[in-house]
C-alpha positions as CSV (number, residue, x, y, z in Angstrom):
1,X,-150.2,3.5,15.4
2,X,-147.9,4.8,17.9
3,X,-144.3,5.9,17.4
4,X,-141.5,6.8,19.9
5,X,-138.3,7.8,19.6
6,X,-135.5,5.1,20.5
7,X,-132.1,6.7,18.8
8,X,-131.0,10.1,17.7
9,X,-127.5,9.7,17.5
10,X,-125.8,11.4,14.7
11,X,-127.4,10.5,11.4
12,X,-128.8,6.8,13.1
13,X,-132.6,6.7,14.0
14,X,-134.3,4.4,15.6
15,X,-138.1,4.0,16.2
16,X,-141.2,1.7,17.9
17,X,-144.0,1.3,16.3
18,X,-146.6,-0.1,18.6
19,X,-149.8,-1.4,16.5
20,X,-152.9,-1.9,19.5
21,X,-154.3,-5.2,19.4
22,X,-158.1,-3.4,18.8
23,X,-156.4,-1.2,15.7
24,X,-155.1,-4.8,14.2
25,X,-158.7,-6.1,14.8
26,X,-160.7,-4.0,13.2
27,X,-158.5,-3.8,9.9
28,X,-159.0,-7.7,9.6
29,X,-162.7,-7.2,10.1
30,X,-162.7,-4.7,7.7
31,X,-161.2,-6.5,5.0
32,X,-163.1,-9.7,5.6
33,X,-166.4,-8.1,5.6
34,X,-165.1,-6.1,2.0
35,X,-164.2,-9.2,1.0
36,X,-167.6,-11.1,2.1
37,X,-169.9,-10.8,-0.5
38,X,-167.4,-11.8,-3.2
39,X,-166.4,-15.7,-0.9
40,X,-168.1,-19.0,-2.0
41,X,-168.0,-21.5,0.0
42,X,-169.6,-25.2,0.4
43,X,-172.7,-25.1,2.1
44,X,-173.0,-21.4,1.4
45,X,-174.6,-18.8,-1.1
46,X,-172.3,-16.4,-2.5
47,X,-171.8,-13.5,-0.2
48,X,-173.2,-15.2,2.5
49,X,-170.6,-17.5,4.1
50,X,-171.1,-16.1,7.9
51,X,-168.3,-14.0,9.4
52,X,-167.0,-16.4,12.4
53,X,-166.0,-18.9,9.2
54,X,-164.2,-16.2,7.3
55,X,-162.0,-15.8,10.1
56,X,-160.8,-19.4,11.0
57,X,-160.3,-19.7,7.2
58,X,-158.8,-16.8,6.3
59,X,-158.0,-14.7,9.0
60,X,-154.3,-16.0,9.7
61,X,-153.6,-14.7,6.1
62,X,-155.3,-11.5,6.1
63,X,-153.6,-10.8,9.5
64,X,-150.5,-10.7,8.3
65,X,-151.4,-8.7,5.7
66,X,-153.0,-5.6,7.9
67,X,-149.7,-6.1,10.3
68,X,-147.5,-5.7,7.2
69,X,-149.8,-2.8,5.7
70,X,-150.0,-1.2,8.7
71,X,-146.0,-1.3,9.3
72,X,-145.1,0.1,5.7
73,X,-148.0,2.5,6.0
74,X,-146.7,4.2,9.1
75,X,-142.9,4.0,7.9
76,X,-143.5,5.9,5.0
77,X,-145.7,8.6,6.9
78,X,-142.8,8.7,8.7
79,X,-140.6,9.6,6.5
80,X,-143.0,11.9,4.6
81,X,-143.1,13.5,7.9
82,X,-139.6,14.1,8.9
83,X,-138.1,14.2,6.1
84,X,-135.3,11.6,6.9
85,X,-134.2,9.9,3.6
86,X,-132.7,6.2,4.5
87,X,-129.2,5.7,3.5
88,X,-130.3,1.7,3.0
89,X,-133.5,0.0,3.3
90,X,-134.5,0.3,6.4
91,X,-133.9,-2.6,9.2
92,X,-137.3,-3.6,10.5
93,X,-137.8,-6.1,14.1
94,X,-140.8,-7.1,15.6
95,X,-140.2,-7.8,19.4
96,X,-140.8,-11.3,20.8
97,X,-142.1,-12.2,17.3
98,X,-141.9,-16.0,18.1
99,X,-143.8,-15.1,21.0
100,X,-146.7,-13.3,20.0
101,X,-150.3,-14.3,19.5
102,X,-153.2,-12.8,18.1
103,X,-154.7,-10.2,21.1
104,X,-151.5,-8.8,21.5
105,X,-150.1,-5.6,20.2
106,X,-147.9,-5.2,17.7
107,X,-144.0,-3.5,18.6
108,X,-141.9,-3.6,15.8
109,X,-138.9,-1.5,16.4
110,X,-137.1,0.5,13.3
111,X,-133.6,1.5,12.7
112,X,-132.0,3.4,9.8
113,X,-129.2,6.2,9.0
114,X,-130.4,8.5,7.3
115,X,-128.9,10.7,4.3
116,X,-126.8,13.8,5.6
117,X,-127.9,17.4,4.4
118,X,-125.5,18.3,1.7
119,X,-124.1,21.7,1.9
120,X,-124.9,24.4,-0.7
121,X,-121.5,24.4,-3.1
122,X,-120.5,27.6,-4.9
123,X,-120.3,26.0,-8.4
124,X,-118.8,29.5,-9.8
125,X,-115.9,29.7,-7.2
126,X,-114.1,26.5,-8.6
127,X,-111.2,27.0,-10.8
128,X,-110.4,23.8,-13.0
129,X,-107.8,23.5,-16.4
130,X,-108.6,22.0,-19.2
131,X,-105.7,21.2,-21.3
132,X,-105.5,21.5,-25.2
133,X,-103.3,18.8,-26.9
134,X,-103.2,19.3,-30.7
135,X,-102.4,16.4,-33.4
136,X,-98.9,17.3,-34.1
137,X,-97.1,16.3,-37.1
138,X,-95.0,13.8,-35.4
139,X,-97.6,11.6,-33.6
140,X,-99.8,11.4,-37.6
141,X,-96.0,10.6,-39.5
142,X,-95.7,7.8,-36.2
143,X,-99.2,6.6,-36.9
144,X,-99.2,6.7,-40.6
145,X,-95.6,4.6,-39.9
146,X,-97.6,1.7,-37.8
147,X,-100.1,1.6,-39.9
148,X,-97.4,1.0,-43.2
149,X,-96.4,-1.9,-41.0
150,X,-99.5,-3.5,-40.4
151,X,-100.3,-3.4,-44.1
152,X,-96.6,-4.7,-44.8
153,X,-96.3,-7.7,-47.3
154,X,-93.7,-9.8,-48.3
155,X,-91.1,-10.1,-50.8
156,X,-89.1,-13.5,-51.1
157,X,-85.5,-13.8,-50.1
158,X,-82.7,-14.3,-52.3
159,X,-82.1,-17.8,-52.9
160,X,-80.0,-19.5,-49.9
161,X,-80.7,-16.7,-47.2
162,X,-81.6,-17.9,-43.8
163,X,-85.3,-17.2,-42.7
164,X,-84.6,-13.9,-40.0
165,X,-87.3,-13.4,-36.9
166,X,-89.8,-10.9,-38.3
167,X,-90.1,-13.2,-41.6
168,X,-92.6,-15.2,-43.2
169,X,-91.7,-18.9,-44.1
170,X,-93.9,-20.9,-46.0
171,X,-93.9,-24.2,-44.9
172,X,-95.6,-27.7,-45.1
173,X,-95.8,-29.3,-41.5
174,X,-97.3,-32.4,-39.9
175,X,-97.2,-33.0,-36.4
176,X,-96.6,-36.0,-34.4
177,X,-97.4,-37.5,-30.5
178,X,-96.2,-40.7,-29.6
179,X,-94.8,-41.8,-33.2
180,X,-99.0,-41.2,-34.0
181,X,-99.9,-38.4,-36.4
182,X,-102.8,-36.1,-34.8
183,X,-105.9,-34.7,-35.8
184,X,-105.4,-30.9,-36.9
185,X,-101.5,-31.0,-36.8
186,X,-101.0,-31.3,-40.8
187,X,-101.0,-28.3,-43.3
188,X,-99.7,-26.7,-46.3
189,X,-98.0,-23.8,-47.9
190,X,-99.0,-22.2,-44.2
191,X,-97.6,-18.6,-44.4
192,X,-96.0,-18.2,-40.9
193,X,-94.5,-14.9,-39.3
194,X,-91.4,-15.8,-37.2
195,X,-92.2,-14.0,-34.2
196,X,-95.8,-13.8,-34.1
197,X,-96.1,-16.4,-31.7
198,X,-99.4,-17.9,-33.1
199,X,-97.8,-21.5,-33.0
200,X,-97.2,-22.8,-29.7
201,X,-94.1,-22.2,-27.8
202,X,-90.5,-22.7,-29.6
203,X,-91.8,-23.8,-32.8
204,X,-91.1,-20.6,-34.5
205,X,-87.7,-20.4,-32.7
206,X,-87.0,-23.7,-34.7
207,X,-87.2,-21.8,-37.9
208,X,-84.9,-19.5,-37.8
209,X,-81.7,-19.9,-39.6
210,X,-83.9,-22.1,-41.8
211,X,-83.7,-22.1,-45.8
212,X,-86.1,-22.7,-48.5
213,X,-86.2,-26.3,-49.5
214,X,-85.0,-27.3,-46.5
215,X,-86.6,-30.2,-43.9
216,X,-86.5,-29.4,-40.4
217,X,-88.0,-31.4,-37.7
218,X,-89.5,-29.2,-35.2
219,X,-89.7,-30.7,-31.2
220,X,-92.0,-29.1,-29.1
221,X,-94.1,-29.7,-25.6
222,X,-97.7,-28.5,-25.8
223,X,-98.1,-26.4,-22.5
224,X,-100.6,-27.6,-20.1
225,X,-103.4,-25.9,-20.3
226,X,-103.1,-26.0,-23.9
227,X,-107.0,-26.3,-25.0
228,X,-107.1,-29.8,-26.7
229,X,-107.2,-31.9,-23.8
230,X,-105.9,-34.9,-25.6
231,X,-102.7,-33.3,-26.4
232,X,-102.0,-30.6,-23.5
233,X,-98.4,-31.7,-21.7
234,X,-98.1,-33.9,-24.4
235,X,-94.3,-33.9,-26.2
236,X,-95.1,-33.6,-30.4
237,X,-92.5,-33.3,-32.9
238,X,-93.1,-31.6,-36.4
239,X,-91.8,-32.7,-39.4
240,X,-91.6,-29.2,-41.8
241,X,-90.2,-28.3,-45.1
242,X,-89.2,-24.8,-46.2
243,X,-90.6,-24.0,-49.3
244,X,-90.3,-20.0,-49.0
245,X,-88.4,-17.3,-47.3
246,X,-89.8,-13.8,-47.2
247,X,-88.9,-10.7,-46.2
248,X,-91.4,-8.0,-44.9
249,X,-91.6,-4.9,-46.7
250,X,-93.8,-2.3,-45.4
251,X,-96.3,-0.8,-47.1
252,X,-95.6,2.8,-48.9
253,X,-97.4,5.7,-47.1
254,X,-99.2,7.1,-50.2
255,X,-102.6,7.3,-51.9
256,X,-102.9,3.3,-51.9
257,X,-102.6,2.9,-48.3
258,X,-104.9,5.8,-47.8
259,X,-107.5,3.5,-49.6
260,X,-106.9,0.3,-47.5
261,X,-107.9,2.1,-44.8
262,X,-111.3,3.8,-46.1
263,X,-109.7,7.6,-47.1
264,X,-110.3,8.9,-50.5
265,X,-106.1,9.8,-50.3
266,X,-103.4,10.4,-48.2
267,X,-104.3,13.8,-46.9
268,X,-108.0,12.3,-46.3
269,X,-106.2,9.7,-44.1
270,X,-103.9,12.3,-42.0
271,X,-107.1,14.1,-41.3
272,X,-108.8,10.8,-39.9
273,X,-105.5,10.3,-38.0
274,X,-105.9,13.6,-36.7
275,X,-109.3,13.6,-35.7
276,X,-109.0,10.3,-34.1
277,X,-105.9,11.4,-32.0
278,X,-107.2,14.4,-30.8
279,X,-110.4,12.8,-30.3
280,X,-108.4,10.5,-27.9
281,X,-105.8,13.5,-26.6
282,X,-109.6,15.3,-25.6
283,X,-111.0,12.0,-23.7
284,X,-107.8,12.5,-21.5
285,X,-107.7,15.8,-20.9
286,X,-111.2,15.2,-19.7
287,X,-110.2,12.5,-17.3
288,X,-107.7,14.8,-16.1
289,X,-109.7,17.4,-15.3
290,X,-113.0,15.7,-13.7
291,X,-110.2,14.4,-11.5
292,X,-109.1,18.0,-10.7
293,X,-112.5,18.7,-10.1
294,X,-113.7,16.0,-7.9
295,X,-110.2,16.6,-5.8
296,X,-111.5,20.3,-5.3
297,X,-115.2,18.7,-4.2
298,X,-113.5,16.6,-2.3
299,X,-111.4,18.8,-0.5
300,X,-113.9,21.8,0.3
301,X,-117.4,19.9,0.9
302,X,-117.2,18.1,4.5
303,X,-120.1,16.3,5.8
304,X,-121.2,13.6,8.0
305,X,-121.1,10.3,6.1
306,X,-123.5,7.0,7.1
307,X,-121.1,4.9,8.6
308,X,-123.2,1.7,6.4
309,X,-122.9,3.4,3.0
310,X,-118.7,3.7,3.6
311,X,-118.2,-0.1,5.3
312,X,-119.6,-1.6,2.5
313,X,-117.8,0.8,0.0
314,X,-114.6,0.0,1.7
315,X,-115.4,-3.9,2.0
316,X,-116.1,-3.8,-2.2
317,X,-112.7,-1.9,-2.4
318,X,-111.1,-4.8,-0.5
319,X,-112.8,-7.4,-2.2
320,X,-111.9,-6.2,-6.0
321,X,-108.3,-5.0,-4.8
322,X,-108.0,-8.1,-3.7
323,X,-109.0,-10.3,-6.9
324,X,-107.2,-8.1,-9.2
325,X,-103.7,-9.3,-7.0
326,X,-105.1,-13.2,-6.9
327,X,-106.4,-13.1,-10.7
328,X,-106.4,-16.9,-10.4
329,X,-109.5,-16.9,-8.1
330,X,-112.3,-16.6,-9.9
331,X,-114.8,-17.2,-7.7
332,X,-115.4,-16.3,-4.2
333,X,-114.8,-19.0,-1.9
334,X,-112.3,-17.4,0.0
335,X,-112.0,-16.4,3.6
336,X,-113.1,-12.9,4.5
337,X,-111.0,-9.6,3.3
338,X,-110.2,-6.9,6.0
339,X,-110.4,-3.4,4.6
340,X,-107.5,-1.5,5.7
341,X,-107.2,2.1,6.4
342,X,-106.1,2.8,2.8
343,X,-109.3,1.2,1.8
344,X,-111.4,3.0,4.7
345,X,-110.5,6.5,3.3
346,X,-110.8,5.7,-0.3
347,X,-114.4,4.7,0.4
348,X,-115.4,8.0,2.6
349,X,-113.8,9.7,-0.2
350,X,-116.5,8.0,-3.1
351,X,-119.4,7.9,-0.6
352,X,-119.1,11.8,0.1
353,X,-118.5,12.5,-3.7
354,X,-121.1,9.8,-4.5
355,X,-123.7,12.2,-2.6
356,X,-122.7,15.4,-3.4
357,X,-122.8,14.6,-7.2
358,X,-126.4,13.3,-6.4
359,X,-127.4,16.3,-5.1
360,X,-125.9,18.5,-7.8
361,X,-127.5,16.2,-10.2
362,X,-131.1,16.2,-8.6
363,X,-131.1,20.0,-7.8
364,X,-130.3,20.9,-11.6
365,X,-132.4,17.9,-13.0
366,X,-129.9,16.3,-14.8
367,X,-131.2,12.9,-16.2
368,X,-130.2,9.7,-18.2
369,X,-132.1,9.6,-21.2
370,X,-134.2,6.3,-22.6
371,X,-130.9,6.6,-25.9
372,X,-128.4,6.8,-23.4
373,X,-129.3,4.3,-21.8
374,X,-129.8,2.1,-24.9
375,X,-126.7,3.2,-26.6
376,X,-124.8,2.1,-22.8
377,X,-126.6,-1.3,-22.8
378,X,-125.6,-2.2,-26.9
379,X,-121.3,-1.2,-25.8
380,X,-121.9,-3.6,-22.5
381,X,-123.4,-6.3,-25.1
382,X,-120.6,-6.1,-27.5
383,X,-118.3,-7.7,-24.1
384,X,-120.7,-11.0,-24.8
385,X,-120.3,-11.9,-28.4
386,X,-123.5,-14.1,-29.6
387,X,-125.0,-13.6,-26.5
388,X,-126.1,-10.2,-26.8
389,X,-129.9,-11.3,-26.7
390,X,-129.1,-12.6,-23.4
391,X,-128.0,-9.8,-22.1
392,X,-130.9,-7.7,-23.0
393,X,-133.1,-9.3,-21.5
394,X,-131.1,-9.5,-17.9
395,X,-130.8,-5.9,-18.1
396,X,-134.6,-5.5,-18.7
397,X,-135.5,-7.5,-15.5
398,X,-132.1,-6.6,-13.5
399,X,-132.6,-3.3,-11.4
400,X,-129.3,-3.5,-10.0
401,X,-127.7,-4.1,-13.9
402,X,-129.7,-1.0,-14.9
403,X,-128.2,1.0,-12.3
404,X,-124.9,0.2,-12.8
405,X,-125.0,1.3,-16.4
406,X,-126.7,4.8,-15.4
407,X,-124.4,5.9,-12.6
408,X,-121.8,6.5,-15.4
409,X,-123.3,8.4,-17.4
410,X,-125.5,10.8,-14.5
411,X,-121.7,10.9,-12.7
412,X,-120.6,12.4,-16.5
413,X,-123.6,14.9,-16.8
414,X,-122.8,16.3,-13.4
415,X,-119.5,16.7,-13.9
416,X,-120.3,18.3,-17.5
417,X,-123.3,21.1,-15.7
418,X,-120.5,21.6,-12.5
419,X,-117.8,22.4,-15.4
420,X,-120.2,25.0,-16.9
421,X,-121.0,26.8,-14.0
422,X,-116.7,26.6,-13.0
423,X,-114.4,28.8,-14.3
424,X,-112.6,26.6,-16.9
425,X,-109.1,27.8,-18.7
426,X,-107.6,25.9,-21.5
427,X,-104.3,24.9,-21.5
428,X,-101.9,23.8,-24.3
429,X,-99.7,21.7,-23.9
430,X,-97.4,18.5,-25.7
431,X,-98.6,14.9,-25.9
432,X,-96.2,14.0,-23.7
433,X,-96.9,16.7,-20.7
434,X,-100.5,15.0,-21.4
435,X,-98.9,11.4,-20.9
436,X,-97.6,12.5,-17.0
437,X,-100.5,13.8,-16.2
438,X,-102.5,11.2,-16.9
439,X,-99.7,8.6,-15.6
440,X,-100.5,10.6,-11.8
441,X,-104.5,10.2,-12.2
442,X,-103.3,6.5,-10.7
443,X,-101.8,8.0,-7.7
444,X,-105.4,8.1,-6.1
């Protein structure tokens, strides 16, 4: 196999192989005659079907075999040899392939970009702030508050008071389209929150101002997309009676709350409130400083980037920016989406930081483990309820699914072993200083 040089040109290479006619020959021959004593035939013993016949009736097949063996084979030697590490799979032409005919050498020419050496970062030289948020008293008393109100019950009205929003009215109801009762439109003593908006559209505005014993008729519209077919658009009047008027009263924060919500007592509960918001105050303060970090990565480690690796970050930048603005597409049968500049320099930015993390990673060993993994394919399966199974199993055979779940977590592990080596100092400051600092994470 020959191989000349075509392109140098900044990280693009470009190479000919040239495979001699004879070389291509004597492979097939090879394999036929290894493959000779094992071919029956009609008309022949085993092992004895004569060489001239193994050719017009396999040859064609076992050709293109040695020409695509022969191809991989000296690619890879290739890049044993130089050391160039693809950014993408390498594009691979054979010249006048329509043209050619057995006799005739083989040219196939090879282009690729290959992966830019990464500089050497000084880990110890970066200065990053992690900030402390404790649970103060006022975000647990707020918390304990909500959580009154959620457990809230209610207490009827005096006799003659008019249902308020925020209330609960018990009512009978049946519902009507077209003078015609419906299926699933009838019920009694229904407890129903004025305000909730559970019922469709305006029928809880009806209520209010409404008393118990009293018969309202309630007229609606279903909205459009409403999910019985039958009765979406459709105009339905209800005919309700008021048989109760309650008003909510929250919850008391004490012992018996604590045990609705799994805590021995109240201070048990407090210290799950405070575990849990600090637990979340810690999550952000982590956001907020792999952000800081990656910002000082990005800023100090310059290096050639493939030009293929950052078009098609920038054109998957495009495409998502551009469905989360037209939400009502849901597929992709749209024309194509221009990447702007904005989008250009967003996508150098994750490509460099995308390969310098890699590096990091693969010089310290930092690995995803076989739990990791699992535990990050059973949270993805909790987004498909019932179909979990399913999902499994497209993750088993799915290389592309299983990579997307890794690069999380390895991206996390990096950034954990870079902020080891850093010099890290803790911060503390208020929930809210917390709150604008993660409100400018979405500046970038």
């Amino acid at each position: 196999m020959q191989v000349k040089e075509t392109q140098n040109e900044g990280l693009k290479r470009g190479y000919q192989f040239t495979l001699p006619a004879d070389e291509l020959a004597a492979t097939v021959d090879a394999k036929l005659k290894e493959a000779q004593p094992e071919v029956e035939m009609k008309g022949f013993r085993k092992g004895k079907v004569p060489m001239a016949m193994l050719k017009k009736q396999f040859g064609p097949r076992v050709l293109g075999d040695a020409m695509q063996e022969a191809i991989d084979g000296a690619l890879r030697k290739h890049l044993d040899e130089s050391g160039d590490r693809p950014a993408a799979q390498p594009k691979v032409e054979m010249e006048n392939g329509e043209q050619w005919k057995e006799g005739d050498d083989v040219v196939v020419n090879v282009s690729y970009e290959t992966l830019p050496a990464i500089p050497e970062v000084d880990l110890a030289a970066l200065k990053l702030e992690k900030l402390n948020v404790p649970a103060e008293e006022a975000a647990i008393t707020e918390a304990l508050e909500n959580l009154a109100k959620s457990a809230q019950n209610f207490e009827d009205r005096r006799k003659g008071s008019k249902a308020k929003d925020g209330d609960q009215v018990v009512i009978d109801f049946k519902g009507f389209v077209d003078g015609e009762a419906f299926e699933g439109g009838e019920a009694e003593d229904y407890p129903l929150v004025l305000g909730s908006n559970s019922f469709i559209p305006g029928f809880e505005d009806q209520l209010v101002g409404a008393k118990m014993d009293e018969e309202i008729k309630v007229e609606v519209k279903f909205p459009e997309e409403y999910g019985a077919a039958h009765l979406a658009g459709k105009d339905a009047t209800f005919e309700c009676k008021v048989k109760a008027v309650k008003a909510p009263k929250p919850a008391e924060v004490d012992d018996e709350l604590a045990k609705k919500f799994g805590a021995e007592d109240l201070d048990g509960l407090k210290k799950q409130i405070s575990d849990r918001l600090e637990q979340e105050y810690a999550g952000a303060a982590r956001a907020i400083m792999k952000r800081a970090l990656l910002d000082q990565l990005d800023d100090q480690v310059k290096f050639e980037l493939p030009e293929s690796l950052v078009e098609a970050e920038a054109a998957q930048i495009a495409h998502q920016l551009w469905h989360e603005e037209n939400p009502e597409v849901q597929d992709h049968n749209h024309g194509a989406i221009e990447p702007t500049d904005e989008h250009k320099k967003l996508a150098e930015r994750r490509v460099r930081l995308g390969l310098l993390l890699a590096e990091i990673g693969q010089k310290a060993e930092v690995s995803v483990t076989d739990q990791e993994m699992t535990q990050a394919v059973m949270q993805a399966a909790r987004q498909y309820p019932g179909q979990e199974r399913a999902f499994f199993e497209f993750v088993q055979q799915n290389q592309q699914a299983q990579q997307q779940l890794r690069a999380p977590i390895f991206e996390d592990k990096v950034v954990d072993h870079i902020a080891e080596q850093a010099k890290v100092e803790e911060k503390k400051v208020t929930k809210e200083e917390l709150e604008k600092a993660v409100e400018a994470l979405d500046e970038l």
